[in-house]
N, C-alpha and C positions, 0 to 999 in steps of 0.2 A: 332288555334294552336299558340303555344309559339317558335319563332325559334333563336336561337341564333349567326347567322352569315348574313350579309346583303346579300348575295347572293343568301340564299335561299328563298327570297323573290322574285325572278326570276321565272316568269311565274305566271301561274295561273291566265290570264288579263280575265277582262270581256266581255262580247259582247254587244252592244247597237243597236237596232234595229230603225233604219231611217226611216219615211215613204215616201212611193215612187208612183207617179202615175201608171206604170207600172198593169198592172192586175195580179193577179194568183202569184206576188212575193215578196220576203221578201229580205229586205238590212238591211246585218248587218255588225258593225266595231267591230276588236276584237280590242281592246283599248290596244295598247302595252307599249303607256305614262306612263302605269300603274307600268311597272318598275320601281326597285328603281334609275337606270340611267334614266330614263327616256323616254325612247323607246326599239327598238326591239333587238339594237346591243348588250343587256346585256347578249341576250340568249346565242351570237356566241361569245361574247367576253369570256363568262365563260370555255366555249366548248374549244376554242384555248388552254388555257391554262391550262386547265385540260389535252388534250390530248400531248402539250408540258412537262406535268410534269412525265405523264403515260409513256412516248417516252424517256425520261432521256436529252431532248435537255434543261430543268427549269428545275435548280438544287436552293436550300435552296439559297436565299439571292442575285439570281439574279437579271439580267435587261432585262424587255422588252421595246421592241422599235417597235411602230408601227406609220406608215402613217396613219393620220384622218382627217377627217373636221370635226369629233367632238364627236357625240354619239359613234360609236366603240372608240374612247379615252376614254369617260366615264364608257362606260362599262368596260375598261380593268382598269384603274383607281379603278374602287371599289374592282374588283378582287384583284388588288396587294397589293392594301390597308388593304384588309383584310389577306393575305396571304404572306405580308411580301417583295413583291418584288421591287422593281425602276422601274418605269416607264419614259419613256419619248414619249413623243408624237410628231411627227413633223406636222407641220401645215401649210398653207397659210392663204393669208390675208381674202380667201375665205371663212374660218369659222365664224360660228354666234359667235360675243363675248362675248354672255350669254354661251356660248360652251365652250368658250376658259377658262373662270371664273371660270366654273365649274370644269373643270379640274383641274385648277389651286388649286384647295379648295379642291379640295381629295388629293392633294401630286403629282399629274403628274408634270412634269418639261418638259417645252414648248422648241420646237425649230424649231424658222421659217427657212424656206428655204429661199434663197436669189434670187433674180432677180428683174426686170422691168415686174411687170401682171398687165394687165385691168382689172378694178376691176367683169369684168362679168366672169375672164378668170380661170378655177381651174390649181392650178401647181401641178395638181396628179405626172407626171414624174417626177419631181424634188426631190417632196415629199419623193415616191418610194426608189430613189436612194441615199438620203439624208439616209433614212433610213437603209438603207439595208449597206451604211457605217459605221454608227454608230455601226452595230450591231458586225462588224466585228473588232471594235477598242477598244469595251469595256469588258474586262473580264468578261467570263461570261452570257453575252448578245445575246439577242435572237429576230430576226427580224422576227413576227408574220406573214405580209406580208398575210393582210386577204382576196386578190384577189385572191390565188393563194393554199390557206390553207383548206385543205378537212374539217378539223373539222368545217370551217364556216357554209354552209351547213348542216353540221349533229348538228349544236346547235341548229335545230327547228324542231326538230321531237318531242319536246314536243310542241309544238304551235298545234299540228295537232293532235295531241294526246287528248290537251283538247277541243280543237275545235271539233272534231267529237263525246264527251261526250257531249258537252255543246248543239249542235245541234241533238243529237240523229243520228247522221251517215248522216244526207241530208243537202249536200252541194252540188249543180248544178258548181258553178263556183268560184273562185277566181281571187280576179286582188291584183295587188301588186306592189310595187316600182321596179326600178332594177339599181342597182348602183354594188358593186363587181359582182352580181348576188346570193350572198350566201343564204341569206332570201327565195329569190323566188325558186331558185333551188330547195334547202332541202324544202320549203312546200309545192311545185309542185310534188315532187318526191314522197312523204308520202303520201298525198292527191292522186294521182293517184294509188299510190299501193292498197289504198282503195276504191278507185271505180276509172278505168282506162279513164270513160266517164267526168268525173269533168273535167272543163273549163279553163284552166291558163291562166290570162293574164297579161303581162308582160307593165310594163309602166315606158320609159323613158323620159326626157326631151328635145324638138327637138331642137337639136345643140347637143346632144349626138350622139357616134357611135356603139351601142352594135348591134340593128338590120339593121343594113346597110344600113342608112343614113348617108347622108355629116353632118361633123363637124361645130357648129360654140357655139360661147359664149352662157353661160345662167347664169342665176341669181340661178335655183331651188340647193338646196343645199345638199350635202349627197347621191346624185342620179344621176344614168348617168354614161357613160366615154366620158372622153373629147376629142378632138382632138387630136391626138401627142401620146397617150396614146394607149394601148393596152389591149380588153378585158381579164378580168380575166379568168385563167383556170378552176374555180369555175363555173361558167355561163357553165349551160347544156341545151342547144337549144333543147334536145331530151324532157325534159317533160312541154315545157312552147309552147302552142298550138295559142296563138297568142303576138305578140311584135308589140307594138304601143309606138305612142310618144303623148306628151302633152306640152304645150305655156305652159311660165311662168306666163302670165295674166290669164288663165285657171285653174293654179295647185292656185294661191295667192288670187284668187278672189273667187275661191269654198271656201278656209279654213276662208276665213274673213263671205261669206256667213252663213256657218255652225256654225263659231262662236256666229255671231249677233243673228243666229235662232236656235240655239238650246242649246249655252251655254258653247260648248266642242271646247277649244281651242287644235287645229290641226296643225303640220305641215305647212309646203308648200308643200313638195312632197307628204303628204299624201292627201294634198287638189287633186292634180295631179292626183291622184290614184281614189280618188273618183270621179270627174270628167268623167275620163275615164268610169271606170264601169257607173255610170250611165245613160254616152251616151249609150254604148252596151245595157245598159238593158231594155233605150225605144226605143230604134233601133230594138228590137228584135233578136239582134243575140246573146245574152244570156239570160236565165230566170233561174226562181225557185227560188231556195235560193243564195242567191250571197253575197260574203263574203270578204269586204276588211281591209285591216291590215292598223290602225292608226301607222305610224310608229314613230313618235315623238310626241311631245305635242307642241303649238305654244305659251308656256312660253320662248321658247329659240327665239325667231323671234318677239322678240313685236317693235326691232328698225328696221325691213326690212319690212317682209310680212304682219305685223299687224300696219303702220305706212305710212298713206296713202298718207303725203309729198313726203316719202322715192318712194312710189310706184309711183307717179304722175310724179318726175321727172326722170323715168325710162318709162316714157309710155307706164304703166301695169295696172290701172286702165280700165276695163271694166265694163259698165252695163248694158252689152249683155250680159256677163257670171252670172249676178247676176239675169236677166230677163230667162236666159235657167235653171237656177237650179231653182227658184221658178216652174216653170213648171216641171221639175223634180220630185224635192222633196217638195211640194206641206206643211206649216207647220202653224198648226193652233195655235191663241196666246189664246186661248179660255179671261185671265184677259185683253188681248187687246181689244175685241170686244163685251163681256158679260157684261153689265152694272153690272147686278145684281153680277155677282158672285164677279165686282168691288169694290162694298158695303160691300160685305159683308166681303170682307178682308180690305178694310178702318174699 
């Protein structure tokens, strides 16, 4: 198809199927890098803004103004880009600055928050309230405020829509990131309306507080809420059937794993994500078909999570985590170890 507006290039991601030791099951990632932002935020970010225009709150030549660490910037960035609005994004020093660029290069117009933060430390509050001023001093202007924004949630009811085309209706389980909560909610929510037995699981980073652990610093990016912070009204504890957390050297060292072996640069928190599912699924405490969402592409992390200086002087570097996913995900080089089939492409 021939489409004439960059947004509706929005969805339609593929699924790539992992091999996994596990017996009797299938891991798949639905590749949401495949965005034209880049990841998953482009779904909610179109959603927000469609239902602000529908709602009469985004009139003709507005401004929005949302808190990001980066891909919901991008995603709303292409929206307004295309649809004529101002954008400003407010940010911490927390965002990847392949994030920040890209923003920068659709027409967003950046504005950090002020303070003293440890570079582990996100200033979601600040962020928040930075925004949520801005939104009330500029004519016109409309603070998105995607924690708390129902339409976030309902932008992924097509993720599940083609997810259950694409699999023929059998999906056992899904695990997923969980930072506003909106992604996981809405595909937790769809996905269970379709079979109410399907498995949610919910993964954040520890030093997050969404499932009622103590707060402390983290490196993983885009995911989580932090200490100080307050979960989003978004976040529905009723369709997400289990909440686990996941190490920064866990979520950094699966995506660099996955990378080196299979070729598909990932996130960090979707490294996280994967991780996670694949402990539960030689654990046994979920099988069949299991289904995790790449939520970014690791083109934007190549100075942090893919920069093994960067990771060594943060003492994230594991090769226990590289020795547990080989037994895992178990990944044959067949031109590595086949002489002949060596020759015959020399």
């Amino acid at each position: 198809m021939i489409y004439d507006k960059v947004s509706s290039l929005i969805g339609n991601t593929p699924l790539l199927e992992l091999p996994v030791a596990a017996p009797n099951a299938r891991f798949l990632l639905k590749i949401e890098k495949n965005n034209p932002g880049g990841s998953m935020k482009d779904r909610m970010a179109r959603s927000m803004v469609l239902a602000a225009i529908r709602d009469g709150r985004l009139g003709k030549g507005g401004t929005i103004v949302e808190s990001s660490s980066g891909n919901t910037g991008i995603g709303l960035a292409i929206v307004a880009a295309e649809m004529g609005f101002r954008f400003i994004a407010v940010v911490d020093h927390h965002a990847a600055p392949d994030k920040l660029a890209v923003m920068r290069a659709l027409g967003a117009e950046l504005k950090f928050v002020e303070g003293d933060y440890a570079e582990d430390e996100v200033a979601v509050v600040e962020r928040q309230q930075t925004a949520a001023r801005l939104a009330t001093e500029i004519p016109g202007a409309i603070f998105m405020n995607q924690s708390d924004n129902p339409a976030n949630p309902e932008g992924y009811k097509g993720f599940v829509e083609e997810l259950l085309v694409q699999t023929d209706g059998k999906v056992d389980a899904f695990c997923g990131c969980t930072g506003t909560g909106g992604s996981l909610s809405g595909i937790a929510k769809y996905l269970k309306q379709h079979n109410a037995d399907i498995v949610t699981i919910g993964v954040e980073p520890k030093g997050s507080i969404i499932f009622g652990q103590p707060g402390h610093p983290y490196y993983q990016s885009g995911t989580g809420t932090p200490k100080g912070d307050e979960v989003g009204l978004i976040l529905d504890y009723d369709v997400i059937d289990i909440g686990t957390q996941v190490g920064d050297a866990e979520a950094f060292e699966t995506a660099r794993y996955i990378a080196e072996n299979t070729g598909l640069l990932i996130g960090g928190s979707s490294g996280g994500a994967i991780y996670t599912a694949l402990e539960y699924l030689h654990s046994g405490r979920i099988s069949g078909t299991v289904v995790c969402s790449v939520a970014d592409g690791g083109e934007k992390y190549l100075h942090s999570v893919f920069n093994r200086d960067w990771l060594a002087e943060r003492d994230l570097l594991s090769s226990a985590v590289w020795q547990q996913m080989a037994e895992w995900m178990p990944v044959h080089h067949p031109y590595k170890t086949d002489a002949e089939l060596f020759e015959e492409v020399a």
